[in-house]
C-alpha positions in Angstrom: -39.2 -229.3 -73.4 -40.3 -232.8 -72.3 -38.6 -236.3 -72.2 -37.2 -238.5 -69.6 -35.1 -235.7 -67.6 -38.0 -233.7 -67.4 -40.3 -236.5 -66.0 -37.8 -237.2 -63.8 -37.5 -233.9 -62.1 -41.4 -233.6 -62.5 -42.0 -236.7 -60.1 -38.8 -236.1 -57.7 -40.5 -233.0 -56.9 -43.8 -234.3 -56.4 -43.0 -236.2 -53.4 -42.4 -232.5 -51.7 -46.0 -232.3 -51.5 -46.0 -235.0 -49.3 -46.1 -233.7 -45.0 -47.3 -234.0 -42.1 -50.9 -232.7 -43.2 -51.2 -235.6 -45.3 -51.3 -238.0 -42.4 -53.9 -236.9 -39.7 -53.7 -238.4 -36.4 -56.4 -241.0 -35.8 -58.2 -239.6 -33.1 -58.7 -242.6 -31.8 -55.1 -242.5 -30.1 -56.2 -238.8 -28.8 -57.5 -240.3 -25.2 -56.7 -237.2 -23.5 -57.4 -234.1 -23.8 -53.8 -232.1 -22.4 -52.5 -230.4 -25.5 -49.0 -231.5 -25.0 -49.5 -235.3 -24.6 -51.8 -234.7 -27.8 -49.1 -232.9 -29.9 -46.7 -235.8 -28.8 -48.9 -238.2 -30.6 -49.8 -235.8 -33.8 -45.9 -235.9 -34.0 -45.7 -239.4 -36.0 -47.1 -237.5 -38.5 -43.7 -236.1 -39.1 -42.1 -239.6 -39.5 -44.8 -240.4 -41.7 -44.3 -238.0 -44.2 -40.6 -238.6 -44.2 -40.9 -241.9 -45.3 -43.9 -241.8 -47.7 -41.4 -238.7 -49.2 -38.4 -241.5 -49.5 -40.9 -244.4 -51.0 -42.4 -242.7 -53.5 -39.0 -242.0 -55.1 -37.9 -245.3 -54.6 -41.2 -246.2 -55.9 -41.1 -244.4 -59.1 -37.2 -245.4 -59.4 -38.3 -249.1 -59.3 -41.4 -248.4 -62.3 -39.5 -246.6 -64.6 -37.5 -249.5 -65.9 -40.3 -252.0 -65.3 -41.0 -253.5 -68.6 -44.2 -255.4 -68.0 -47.3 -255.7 -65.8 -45.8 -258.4 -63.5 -42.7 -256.3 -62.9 -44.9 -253.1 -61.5 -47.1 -255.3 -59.0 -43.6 -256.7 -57.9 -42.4 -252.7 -57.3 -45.2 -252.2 -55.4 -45.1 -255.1 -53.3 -41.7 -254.2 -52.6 -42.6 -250.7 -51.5 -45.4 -252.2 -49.8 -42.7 -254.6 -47.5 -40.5 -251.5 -47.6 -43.3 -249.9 -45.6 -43.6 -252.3 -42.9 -39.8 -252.8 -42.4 -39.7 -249.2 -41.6 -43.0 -249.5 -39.1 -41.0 -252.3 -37.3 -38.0 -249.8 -37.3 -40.0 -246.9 -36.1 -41.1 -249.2 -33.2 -38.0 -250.9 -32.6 -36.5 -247.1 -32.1 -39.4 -246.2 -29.7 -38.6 -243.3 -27.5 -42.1 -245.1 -25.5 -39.9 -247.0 -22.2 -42.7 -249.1 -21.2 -46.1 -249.8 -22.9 -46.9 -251.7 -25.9 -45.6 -249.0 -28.2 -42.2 -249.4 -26.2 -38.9 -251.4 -28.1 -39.8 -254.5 -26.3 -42.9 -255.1 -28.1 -41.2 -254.3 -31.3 -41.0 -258.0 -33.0 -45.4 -257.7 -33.0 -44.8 -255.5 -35.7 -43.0 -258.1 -37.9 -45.2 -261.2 -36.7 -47.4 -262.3 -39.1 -51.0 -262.6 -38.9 -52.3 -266.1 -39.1 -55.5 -268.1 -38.8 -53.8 -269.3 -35.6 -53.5 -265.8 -34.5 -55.8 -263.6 -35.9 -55.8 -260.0 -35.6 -58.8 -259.0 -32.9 -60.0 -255.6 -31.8 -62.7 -254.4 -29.9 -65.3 -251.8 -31.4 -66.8 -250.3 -28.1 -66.9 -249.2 -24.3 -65.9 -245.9 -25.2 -65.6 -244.9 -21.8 -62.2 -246.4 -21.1 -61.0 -243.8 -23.2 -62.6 -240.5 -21.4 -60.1 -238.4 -19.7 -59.7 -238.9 -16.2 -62.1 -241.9 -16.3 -61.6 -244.6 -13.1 -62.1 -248.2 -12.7 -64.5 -249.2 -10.9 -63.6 -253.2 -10.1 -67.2 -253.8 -8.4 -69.0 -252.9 -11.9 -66.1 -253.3 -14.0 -66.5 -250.4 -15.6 -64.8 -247.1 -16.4 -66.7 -244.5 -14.1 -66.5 -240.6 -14.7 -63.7 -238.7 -17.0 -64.5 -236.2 -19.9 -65.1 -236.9 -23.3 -61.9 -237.0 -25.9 -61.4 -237.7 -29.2 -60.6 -241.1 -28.9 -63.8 -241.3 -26.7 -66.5 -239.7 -29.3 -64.7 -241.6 -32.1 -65.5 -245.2 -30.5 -68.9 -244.1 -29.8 -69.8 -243.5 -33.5 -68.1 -246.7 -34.6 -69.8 -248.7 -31.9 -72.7 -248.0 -33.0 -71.7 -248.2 -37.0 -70.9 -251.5 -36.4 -73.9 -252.6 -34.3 -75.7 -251.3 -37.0 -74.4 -253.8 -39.6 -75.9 -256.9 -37.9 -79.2 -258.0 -39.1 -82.0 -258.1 -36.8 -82.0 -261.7 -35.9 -79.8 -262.9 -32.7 -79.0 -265.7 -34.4 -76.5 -264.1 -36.5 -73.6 -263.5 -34.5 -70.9 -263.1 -37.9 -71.2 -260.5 -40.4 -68.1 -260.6 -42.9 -67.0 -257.5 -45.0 -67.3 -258.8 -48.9 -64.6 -257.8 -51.2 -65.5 -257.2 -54.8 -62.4 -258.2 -56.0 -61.0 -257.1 -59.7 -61.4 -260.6 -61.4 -65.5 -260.3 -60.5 -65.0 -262.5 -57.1 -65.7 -261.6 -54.1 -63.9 -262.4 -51.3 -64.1 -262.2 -47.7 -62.4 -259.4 -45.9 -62.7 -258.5 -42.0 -65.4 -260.2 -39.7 -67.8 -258.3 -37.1 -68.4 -260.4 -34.4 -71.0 -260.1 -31.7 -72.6 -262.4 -28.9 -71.1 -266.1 -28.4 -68.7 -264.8 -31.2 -67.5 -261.5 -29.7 -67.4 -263.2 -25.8 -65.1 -266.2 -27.8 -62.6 -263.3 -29.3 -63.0 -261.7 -25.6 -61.2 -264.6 -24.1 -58.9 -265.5 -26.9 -57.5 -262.2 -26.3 -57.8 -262.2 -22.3 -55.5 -265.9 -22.7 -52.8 -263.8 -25.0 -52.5 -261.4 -23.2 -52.0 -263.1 -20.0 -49.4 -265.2 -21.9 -47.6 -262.0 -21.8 -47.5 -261.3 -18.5 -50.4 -258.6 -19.2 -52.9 -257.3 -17.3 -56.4 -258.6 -17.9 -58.3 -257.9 -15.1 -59.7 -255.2 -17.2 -60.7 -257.0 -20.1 -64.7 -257.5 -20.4 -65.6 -261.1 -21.7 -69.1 -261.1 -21.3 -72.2 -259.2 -22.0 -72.9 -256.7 -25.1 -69.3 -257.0 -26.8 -68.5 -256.5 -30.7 -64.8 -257.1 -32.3 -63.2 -257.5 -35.6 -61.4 -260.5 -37.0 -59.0 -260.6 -39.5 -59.7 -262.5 -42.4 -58.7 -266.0 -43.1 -55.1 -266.0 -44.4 -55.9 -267.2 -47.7 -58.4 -264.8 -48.6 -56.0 -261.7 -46.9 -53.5 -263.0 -49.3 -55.6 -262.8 -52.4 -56.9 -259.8 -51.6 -53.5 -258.0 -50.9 -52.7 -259.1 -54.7 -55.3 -257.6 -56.4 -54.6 -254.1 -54.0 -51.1 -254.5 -55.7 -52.5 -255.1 -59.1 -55.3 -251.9 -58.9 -52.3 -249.6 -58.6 -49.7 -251.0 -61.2 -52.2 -251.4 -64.0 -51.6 -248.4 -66.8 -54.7 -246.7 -66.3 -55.2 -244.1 -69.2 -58.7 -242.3 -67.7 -57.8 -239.8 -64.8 -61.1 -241.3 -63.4 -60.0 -244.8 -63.5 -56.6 -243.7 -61.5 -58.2 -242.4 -58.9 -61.4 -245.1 -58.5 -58.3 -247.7 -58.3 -57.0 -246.0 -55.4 -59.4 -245.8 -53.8 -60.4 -249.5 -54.4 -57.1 -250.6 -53.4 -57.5 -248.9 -50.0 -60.2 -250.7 -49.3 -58.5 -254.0 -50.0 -55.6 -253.0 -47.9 -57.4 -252.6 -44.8 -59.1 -255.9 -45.5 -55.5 -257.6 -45.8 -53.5 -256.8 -42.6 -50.6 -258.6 -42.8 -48.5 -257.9 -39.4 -49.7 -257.6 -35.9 -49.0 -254.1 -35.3 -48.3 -251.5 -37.2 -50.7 -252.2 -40.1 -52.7 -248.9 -39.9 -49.3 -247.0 -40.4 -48.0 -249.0 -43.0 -51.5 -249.0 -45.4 -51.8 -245.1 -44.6 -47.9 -244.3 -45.3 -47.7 -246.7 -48.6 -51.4 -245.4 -50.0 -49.9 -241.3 -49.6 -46.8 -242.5 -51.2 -48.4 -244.7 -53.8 -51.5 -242.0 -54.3 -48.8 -239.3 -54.9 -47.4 -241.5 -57.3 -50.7 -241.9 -59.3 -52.6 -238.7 -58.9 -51.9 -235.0 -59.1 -51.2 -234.6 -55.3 -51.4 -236.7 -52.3 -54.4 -237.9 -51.7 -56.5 -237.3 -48.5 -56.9 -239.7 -45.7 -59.5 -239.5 -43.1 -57.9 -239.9 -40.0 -60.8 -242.5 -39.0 -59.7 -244.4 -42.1 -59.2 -248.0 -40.9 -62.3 -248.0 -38.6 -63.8 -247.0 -41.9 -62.4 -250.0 -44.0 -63.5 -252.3 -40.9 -67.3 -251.3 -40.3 -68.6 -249.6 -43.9 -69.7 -252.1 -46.7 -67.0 -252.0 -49.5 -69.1 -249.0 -51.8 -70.3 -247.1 -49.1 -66.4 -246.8 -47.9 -65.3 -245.8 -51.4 -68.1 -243.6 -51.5 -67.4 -242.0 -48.6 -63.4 -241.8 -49.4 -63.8 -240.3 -52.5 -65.9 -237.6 -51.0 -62.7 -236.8 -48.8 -60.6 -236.4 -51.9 -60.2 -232.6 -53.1 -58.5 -233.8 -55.9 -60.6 -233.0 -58.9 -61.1 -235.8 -61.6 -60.1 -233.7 -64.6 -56.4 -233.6 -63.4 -55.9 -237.2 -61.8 -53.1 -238.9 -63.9 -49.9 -241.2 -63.8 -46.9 -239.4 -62.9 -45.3 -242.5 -63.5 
């Protein structure tokens, strides 16, 4: 028997493969090594799950009736937005009291990034995140501690990233290009080293003492690399064409999945809030991906560091090599 009641109880239930397994903790966030404190942050993973579960139905509710192209890339910005009002949620419901994942610092993760206020992050000094590791104010630096997840995972990307600078000094810039679907290219997420990096240093040291923060930790000279977001009219562009990879009809299994994993890519290249943007790309590409292939799709839990320091191919390379979802059986459930 087939028809619309069948497809319909075909994908409701396909959102029950959707858990906690799908969404790995980014061990970057493990920076200690006590199993409880680690299990409370593996925990999101729970939340997670539960909402990917409620968008992809909502998701596949809001393509059923869609009768042309431009209505699908609507339903999936909408589930995209629906994604990041519940990561504000999530925040605003904290049970953190203080830090910046506590209820007061809830609004960042409905402020918009700008080209006024970029998104910056530094790749590096993975010692601060060793367990047990000190301050020491007279080198500032973080003396002692043992190695942690969080630790070993921003030793590998320190050096991934250093590696993606040329030779020459001069160059202090390198900008992630974005094949885009149209043939152009855009430009995604800068690395930034020497006068560049110290420049981001500061910008961030004079936010966050805007605050009320603490910044006597903050390095702002020597060796430093960061990230940048993009400019805001290239983010924009790019966040488009993510949309439009997963609503066209693709009729090859193969095609499915290569425009998932494209339009990862393109996500992590478009941040679009201050905080929160990791969540929301993971949670919407496991709803989405369930959507389009024949179970959720994997997600390395390095992902975004990924998306910020690998060259567009050698990221989708690298992501499709996670996926155990065999090409033969990737297809549209909706």
């Amino acid at each position: 028997m087939s028809g619309p009641a069948t497809r319909e109880a075909h994908e409701s239930g396909s959102d029950a493969t959707i858990t906690a397994a799908c969404f790995p903790a980014p061990a970057l966030l493990l920076r200690t090594n006590a199993p409880v404190a680690q299990r409370t942050v593996r925990a999101f993973a729970g939340q997670q799950a539960e909402a990917a579960r409620f968008l992809a139905r909502s998701l596949a509710a809001a393509l059923r009736p869609a009768p042309d192209m431009r209505a699908r890339v609507a339903a999936f910005i909408a589930a995209f937005e629906a994604t990041e009002d519940w990561r504000y949620r999530a925040a605003a419901s904290s049970p953190h009291s203080t830090g910046r994942y506590s209820p007061m610092w809830a609004d960042r993760f409905r402020t918009p990034i700008t080209d006024d206020n970029p998104n910056l992050f530094r790749v590096g000094d993975h010692t601060r995140f060793r367990d047990g590791a000190t301050w020491d104010p007279a080198t500032r630096t973080y003396q002692g501690g043992t190695d942690t997840p969080a630790s070993r995972t921003m030793r590998r990307f320190e050096a991934l990233a250093a590696a993606r600078f040329p030779p020459s000094p001069r160059v202090d810039v390198v900008c992630n290009s974005v094949s885009l679907p149209d043939g152009r290219i855009a430009d995604g997420t800068r690395l930034l080293r020497g006068a560049a990096a110290r420049r981001a240093a500061a910008e961030m040291t004079a936010r966050i003492s805007a605050r009320g923060g603490d910044t006597s930790r903050i390095t702002t000279s020597g060796h430093l690399i960061y990230t940048a977001s993009a400019p805001e009219a290239e983010r924009h562009a790019i966040f488009h064409h993510a949309m439009t990879l997963l609503a066209r009809n693709h009729t090859a299994p193969a095609d499915t999945l290569t425009a998932w994993l494209q339009a990862a890519y393109l996500l992590y290249q478009a941040p679009r809030r201050k905080r929160g943007a990791d969540a929301t790309i993971r949670t919407f590409l496991v709803a989405a991906g369930t959507l389009l292939l024949s179970s959720p799709p994997a997600l390395p839990h390095d992902i975004d560091l990924r998306a910020y320091t690998r060259t567009h191919d050698l990221f989708v390379t690298e992501l499709r090599a996670a996926q155990s979802i065999g090409t033969t059986s990737v297809g549209r459930r909706i």
